[in-house]
N, C-alpha and C positions, 0 to 999 in steps of 0.2 A: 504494500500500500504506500502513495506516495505520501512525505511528509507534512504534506497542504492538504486543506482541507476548501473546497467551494463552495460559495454560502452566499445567501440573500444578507444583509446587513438588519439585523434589529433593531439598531440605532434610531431609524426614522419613526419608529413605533414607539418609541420610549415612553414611560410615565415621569415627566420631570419632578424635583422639586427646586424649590427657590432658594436661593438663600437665605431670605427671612425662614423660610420651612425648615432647612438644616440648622439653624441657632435654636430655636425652640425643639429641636428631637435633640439634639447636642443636650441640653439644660435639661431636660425631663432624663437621658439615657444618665448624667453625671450626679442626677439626685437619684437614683435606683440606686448608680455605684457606693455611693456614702454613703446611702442609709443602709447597705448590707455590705460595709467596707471588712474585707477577710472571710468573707462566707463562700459557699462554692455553691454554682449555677443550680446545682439540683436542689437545694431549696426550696420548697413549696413558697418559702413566703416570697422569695427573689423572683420567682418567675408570676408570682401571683401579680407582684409590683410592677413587672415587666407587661405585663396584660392591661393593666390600667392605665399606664406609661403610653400604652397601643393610643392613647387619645389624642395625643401629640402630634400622629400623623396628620398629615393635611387629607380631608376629606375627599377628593381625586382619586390618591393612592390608595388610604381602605377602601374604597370602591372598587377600584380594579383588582384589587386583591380578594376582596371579594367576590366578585365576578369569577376571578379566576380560578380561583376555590370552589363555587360551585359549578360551572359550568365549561371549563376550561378553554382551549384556543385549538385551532388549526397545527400551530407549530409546538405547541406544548412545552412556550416560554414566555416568560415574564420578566422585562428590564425593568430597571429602576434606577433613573439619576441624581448624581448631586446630594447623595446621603455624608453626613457627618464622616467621617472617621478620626478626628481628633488625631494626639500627639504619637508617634511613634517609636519603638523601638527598632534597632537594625534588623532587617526579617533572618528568622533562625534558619542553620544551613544543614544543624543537629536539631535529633528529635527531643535531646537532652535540655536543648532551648528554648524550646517553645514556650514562650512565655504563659504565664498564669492568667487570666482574665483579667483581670486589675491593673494587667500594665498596659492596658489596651480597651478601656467601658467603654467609650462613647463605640469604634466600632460595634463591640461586642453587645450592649444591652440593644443599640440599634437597630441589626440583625435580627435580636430577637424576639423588638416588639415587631416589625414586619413578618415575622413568622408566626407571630401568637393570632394574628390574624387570620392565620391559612389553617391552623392546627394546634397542636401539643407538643411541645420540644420532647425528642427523645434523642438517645445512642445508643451505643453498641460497645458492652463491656471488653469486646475483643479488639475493637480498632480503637488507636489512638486511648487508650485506657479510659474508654468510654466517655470521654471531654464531649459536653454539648458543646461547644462550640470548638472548630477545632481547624488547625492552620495546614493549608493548601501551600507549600514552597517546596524549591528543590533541594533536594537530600542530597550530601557529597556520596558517591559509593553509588547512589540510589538513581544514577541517570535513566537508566535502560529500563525500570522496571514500568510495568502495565498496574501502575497505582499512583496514588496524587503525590508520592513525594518522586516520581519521576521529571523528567525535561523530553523524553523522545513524545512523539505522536502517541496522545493516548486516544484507544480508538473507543467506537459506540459502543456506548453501553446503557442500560439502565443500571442502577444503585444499587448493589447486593442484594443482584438478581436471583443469586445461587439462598437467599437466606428465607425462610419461613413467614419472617415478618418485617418487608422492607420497609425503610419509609415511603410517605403517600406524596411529599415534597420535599426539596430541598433546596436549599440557597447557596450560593456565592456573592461574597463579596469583596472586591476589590479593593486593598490598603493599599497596594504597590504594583504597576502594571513591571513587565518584563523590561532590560533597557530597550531591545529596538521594537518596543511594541506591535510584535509581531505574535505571539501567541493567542491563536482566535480561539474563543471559549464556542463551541458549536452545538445544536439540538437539532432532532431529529422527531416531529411530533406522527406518529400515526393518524392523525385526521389528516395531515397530507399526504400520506404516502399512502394510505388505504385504496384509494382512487385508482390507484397506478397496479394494483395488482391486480388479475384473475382470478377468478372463482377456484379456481384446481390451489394457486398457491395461497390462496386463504383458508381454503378446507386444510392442505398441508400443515399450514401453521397453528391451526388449533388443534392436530391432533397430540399428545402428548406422546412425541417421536425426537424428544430436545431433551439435555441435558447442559450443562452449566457449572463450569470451575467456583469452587470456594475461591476466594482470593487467602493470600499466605496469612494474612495475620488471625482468618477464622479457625487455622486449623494447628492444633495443637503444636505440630514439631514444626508450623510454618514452612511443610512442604508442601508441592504441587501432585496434581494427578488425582487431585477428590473432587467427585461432581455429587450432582444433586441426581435424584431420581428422574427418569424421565418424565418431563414435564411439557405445557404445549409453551409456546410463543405467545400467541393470540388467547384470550379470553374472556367473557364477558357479551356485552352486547354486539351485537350487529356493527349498528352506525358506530361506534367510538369503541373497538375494545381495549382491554387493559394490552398491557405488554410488557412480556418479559425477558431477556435477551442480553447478552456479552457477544456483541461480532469476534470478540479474541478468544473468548474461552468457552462457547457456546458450539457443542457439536448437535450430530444430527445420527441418528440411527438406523435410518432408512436416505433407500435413493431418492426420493417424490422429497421428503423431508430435507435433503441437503440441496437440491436443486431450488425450494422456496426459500430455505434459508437465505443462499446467496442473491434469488430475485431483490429477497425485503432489502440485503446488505444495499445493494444496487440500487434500487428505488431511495435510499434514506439517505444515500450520500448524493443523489439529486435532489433531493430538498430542502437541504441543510439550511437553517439559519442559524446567526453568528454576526460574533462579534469581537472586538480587543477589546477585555476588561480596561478601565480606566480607572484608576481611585473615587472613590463615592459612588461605581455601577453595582448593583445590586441584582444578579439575574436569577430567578423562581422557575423554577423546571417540576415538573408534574413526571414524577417518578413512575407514575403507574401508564403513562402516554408518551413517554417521549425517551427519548437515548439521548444520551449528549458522549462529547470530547473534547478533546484539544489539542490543538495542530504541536508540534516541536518549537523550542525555542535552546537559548544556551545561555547558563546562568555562571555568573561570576564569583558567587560569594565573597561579595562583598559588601555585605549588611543591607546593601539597597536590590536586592533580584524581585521579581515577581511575588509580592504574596495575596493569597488569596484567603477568606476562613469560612467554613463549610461548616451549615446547621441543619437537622433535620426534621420533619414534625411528621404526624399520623394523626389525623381527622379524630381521631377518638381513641384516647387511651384502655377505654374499656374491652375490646378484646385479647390488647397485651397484656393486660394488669397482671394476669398470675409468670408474665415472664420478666417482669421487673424486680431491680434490685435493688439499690440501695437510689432514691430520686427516683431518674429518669433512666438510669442505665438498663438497659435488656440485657439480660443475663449470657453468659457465653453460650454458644451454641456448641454439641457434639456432632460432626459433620454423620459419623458412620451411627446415631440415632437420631436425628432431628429428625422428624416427618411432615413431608411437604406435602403439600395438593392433592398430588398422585397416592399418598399412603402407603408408600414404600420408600426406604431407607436410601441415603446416599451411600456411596461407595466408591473405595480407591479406586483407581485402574493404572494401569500402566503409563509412565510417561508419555510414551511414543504411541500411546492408544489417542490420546486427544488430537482431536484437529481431525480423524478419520474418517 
C-alpha cells in the first residue's frame, strides 16, 4: 500500500469555534482542573463536573454533536475547530513520559466535555494502563508498528475491532501537528461506500467468514497471531450497518469472503475523507461506521513532533457495567476466553496463517 492516503478535505465542513468560544471552555475546562487538582479522571465526581462543564460549549457545536450522536453522517466524521488546548509540555517520545493529566487540563477536560456529549468516557485496562485520556505521538523503537505510537502509514481500521466491547466513539485531538504537516488523519464512513458495492459483496460481508488480530498490548505475552472468532464485517440494518474490520489484521476464511473483503478495502480508500490535524482540531469518528488512519510522517524527537490525545465513550455504560473496574476502566480481556458475537472463542494461529 502506498504511503499517501487520497481524500476529500473535511476542513470545509468544519464546526468552528471563536475565540471568545475557546476563552470561556478554557475557564470552565481550568475550574474542573482545580477543583479536582490530584484526582485521576475516573472519578465519578471529575467526570460528573466535566458533564456540566459540557454547558460551556457554544450551542452550534452541542448540536452537531448531537446530531451526530444520534443520527450520524455519510462519512462517519466529525471536525471541530479552534478548541483550547492551553500551555504545553515537550510531546513524550517514551511511554515512560507521558504526562499525567494535570500537566495538560485545558486540552484534556476539553476533550472531555465534547465527548460527554456523545456518550460515557471509558478505556481499556490493557492499553495504555487504561488512561481515559490518552496521548497519540511517536515512540522511539516504535516507528514501524501498526499502533498509534507508530510514524509509518497506519492503515483502516475501526477501534479494537478484535474486542467484545469497542467503543461507540472516539476523539482526537490535536496539541501539536507533525513538522511538515503532512500526516493526514483519514475516515472511511460506510454510508458512502455502501452505494459502491453489490449485492453478492454485501451478503459476503455479513456472513460471519472474518476474523480479526488482537493488537499486542490485548494479549498477555504481547504476541501476535491471536484473532477473534469468526465474525461478519457488516451488521445491523440495511441502510446504515455497523462495521467491523482491521484492513491489516482482518483475514477472511473463504474465497466469496476474501474477494469482498478486498472490494470494501477498495471502495473505502475511494472515499476517504481527511484531513492534517492542526492544534485546537478536534475530529469525532463513529466507531461503529466508519474506519479511519493515517498516512506516514517522520518524527524528530525533539519535544515538538506530532501529538495527538485519544478518548473514548459508549452511549450507555449499562451493558459494560459488570466489565468495569476500578472508574471507567474495562477490565483486561483473555483473548483465548472472551466470547464474541459468534459464541465461540478466539484462538492462536500460526504467524504465517494470517493474511491467508
Amino acid at each position: 500500500m502506498s504511503s499517501e492516503f487520497t481524500y476529500a478535505d473535511v476542513r470545509p465542513s468544519a464546526v468552528p469555534l471563536t475565540a471568545d468560544d475557546a476563552v470561556r471552555i478554557e475557564r470552565a475546562a481550568l475550574a474542573v482542573a482545580r477543583d479536582h487538582e490530584g484526582g485521576s479522571l475516573h472519578d465519578a465526581a471529575l467526570l460528573h463536573a466535566v458533564e456540566l462543564a459540557a454547558a460551556a460549549l457554544p450551542a452550534p457545536v452541542r448540536r452537531a454533536l448531537i446530531s451526530f450522536r444520534d443520527k450520524g453522517n455519510e462519512g462517519g466524521c466529525l471536525l471541530l475547530t479552534g478548541l483550547p488546548v492551553g500551555t504545553l509540555p515537550p510531546t513524550p517520545d517514551r511511554s515512560e513520559d507521558e504526562p499525567h493529566w494535570s500537566r495538560v487540563p485545558v486540552a484534556t477536560i476539553a476533550q472531555l466535555m465534547v465527548m460527554s456529549v456523545l456518550g460515557r468516557s471509558i478505556s481499556y485496562s490493557d492499553e495504555k494502563s487504561g488512561r481515559l485520556v490518552q496521548d497519540v505521538c511517536p515512540k522511539r523503537g516504535a516507528e514501524r508498528r501498526q499502533e498509534n505510537s507508530g510514524s509509518v502509514l497506519l492503515e483502516l481500521h475501526t477501534e479494537d475491532g478484535f474486542h467484545p466491547n469497542p467503543p461507540h466513539f472516539l476523539s482526537l485531538i490535536c496539541l501539536r501537528a507533525d513538522h511538515e504537516e503532512t500526516a493526514a488523519t483519514v475516515a472511511g464512513g460506510i454510508g458512502d461506500v455502501l452505494p459502491l458495492l453489490d449485492t453478492e459483496t454485501v451478503e459476503a460481508l455479513r456472513r460471519p467468514e472474518f476474523r480479526t488480530g488482537f493488537s499486542s498490548s490485548f494479549v498477555q505475552d504481547g504476541s501476535t497471531g491471536v484473532l477473534t472468532p469468526p465474525m461478519p464485517v457488516l451488521s445491523g440494518g440495511d441502510d446504515c450497518p455497523d462495521l467491523r474490520v482491521d484492513f491489516h489484521t482482518t483475514t477472511a476464511t473463504t474465497a466469496q469472503a476474501r474477494a469482498a473483503l478486498r472490494r470494501l478495502e477498495q471502495a473505502m480508500l475511494n472515499s476517504l475523507r481527511g484531513l492534517v490535524l492542526l492544534p485546537g482540531d478536534l475530529i469525532v469518528l463513529d466507531n461503529r461506521r466508519a474506519v479511519h488512519g493515517r498516512s506516514d510522517f517522520t518524527p524528530r524527537y525533539d519535544g515538538q513532533d506530532r501529538w495527538l490525545r485519544r478518548s473514548f465513550v459508549v452511549t450507555d455504560l449499562r451493558p459494560v457495567s459488570g466489565h468495569l473496574g476500578r472508574g471507567r476502566r474495562h477490565n483486561p480481556v483473555t483473548p483465548g476466553r472472551v466470547r464474541h458475537p459468534a459464541r465461540t472463542v478466539a484462538e492462536r494461529v500460526p504467524a504465517d496463517a494470517i493474511g491467508a
